[in-house]
C-alpha positions in Angstrom: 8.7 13.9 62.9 5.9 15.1 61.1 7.7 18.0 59.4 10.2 15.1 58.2 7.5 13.0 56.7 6.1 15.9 55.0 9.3 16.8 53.8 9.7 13.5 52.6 6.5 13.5 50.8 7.1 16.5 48.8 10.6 15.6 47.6 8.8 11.9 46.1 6.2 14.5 44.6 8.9 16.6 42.8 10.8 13.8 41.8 8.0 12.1 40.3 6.6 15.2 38.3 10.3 15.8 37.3 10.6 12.3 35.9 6.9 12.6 33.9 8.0 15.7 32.3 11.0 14.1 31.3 9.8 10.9 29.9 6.7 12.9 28.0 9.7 15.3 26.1 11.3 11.9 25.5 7.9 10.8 23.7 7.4 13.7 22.2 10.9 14.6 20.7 10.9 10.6 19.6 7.3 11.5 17.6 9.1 14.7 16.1 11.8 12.2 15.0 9.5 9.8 13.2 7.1 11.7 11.4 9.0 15.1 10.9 12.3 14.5 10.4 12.8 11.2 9.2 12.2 10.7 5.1 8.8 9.3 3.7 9.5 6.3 2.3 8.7 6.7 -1.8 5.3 4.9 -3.2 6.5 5.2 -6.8 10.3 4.0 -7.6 11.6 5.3 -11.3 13.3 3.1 -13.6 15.2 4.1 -16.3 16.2 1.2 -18.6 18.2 3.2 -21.6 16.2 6.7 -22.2 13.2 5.1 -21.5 11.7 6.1 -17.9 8.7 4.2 -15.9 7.3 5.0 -13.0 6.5 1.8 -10.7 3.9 1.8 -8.3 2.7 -0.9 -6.2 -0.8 -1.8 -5.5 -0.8 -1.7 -1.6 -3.0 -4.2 -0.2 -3.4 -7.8 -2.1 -6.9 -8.6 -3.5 -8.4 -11.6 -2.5 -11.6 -12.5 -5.0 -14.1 -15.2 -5.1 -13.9 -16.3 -8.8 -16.4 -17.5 -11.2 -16.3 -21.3 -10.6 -19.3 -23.4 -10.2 -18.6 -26.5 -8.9 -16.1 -25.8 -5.8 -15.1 -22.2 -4.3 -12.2 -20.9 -5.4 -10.3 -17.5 -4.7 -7.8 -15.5 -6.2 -5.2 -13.6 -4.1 -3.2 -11.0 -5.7 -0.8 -7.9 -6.0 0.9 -6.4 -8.3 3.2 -3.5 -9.0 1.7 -0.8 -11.9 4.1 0.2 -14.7 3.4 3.9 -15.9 4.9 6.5 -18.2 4.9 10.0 -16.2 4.8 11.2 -12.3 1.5 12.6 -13.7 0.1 9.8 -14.3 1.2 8.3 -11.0 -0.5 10.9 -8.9 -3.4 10.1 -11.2 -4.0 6.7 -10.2 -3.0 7.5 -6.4 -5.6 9.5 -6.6 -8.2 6.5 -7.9 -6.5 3.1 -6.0 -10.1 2.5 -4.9 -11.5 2.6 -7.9 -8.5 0.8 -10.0 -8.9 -2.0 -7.2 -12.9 -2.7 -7.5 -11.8 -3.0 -11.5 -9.6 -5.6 -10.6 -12.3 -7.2 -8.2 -14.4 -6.9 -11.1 -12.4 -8.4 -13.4 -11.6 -10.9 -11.7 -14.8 -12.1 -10.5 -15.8 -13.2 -14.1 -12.8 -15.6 -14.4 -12.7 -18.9 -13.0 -9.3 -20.8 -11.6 -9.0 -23.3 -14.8 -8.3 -20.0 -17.1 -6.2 -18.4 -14.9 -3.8 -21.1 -13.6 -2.9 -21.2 -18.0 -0.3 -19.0 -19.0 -2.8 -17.7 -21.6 -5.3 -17.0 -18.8 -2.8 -14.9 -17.0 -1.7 -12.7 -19.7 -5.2 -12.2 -20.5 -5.7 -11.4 -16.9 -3.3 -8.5 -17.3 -4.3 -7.2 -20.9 -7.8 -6.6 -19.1 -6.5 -5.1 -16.4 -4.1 -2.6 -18.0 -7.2 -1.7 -20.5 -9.3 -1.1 -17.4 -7.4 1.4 -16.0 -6.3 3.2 -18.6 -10.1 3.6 -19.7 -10.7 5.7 -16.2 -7.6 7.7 -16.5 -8.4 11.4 -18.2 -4.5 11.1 -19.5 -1.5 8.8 -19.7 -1.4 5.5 -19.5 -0.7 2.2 -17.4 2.3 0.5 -19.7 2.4 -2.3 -18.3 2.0 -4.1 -14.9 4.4 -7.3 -12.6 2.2 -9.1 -10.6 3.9 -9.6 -7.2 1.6 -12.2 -6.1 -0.6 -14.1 -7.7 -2.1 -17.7 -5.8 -5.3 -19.3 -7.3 -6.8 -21.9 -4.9 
């Protein structure tokens, strides 16, 4: 009787060991899938728009601000998508996101909400902006950029 429960032992211990090897090549070939052989999804998307080509890329995270208002406190939440000439210049700002988004917090910490909810508060917003970052970059240039959101409460 004995031998049979010991028997019985070792055939649930090989069983089990069998079935963690298998699920942990399951994990593991899944991981290979995702990060190896699946394609990185592109940061920057190229336009061409007749033989003109821009280079789009998107901010990442929003910004949310406190803005310059004295009376009540308001914020500014936004994102926005960067329009620039070459692939250079791309890897360029890649390189510097953190320092084009303290600019932007910068920027727009000196505004307050009654300038920016006018049309002419918003373009200025973005004339500033553009001018800020292409001030830090060593070459090329920031065309133009789209913001993607842009809430002033």
């Amino acid at each position: 009787m004995a031998e049979k429960t010991g028997k019985a032992n070792q055939i649930i211990i090989t069983i089990t060991v069998c079935l963690l090897i298998f699920f942990a090549a399951v994990f593991s070939a899944t991981m290979i899938f995702i990060y190896k052989i699946m394609p990185q999804k592109e940061t920057i998307v190229k336009v061409t728009a007749g033989n003109e080509v821009k280079y789009l890329l998107p901010l990442g995270e929003e910004i949310l601000v406190n803005l310059a208002d004295t009376n009540k406190q308001r914020y500014i939440k936004l994102n926005f998508t960067i329009v620039l000439d070459t692939e250079e210049t791309q890897t360029e700002v890649q390189k510097r996101m953190a320092q084009v988004r303290d600019l932007v917090i910068s920027i727009c910490r000196t505004k307050n909400s009654e300038e920016l909810r006018e049309k002419e508060g918003n373009d200025k917003l973005r004339n500033e902006i553009i001018t800020a970052i292409n001030d830090i970059l060593p070459k090329g240039k920031v065309l133009d950029i789209f913001f993607t959101d842009f809430i002033v409460t």
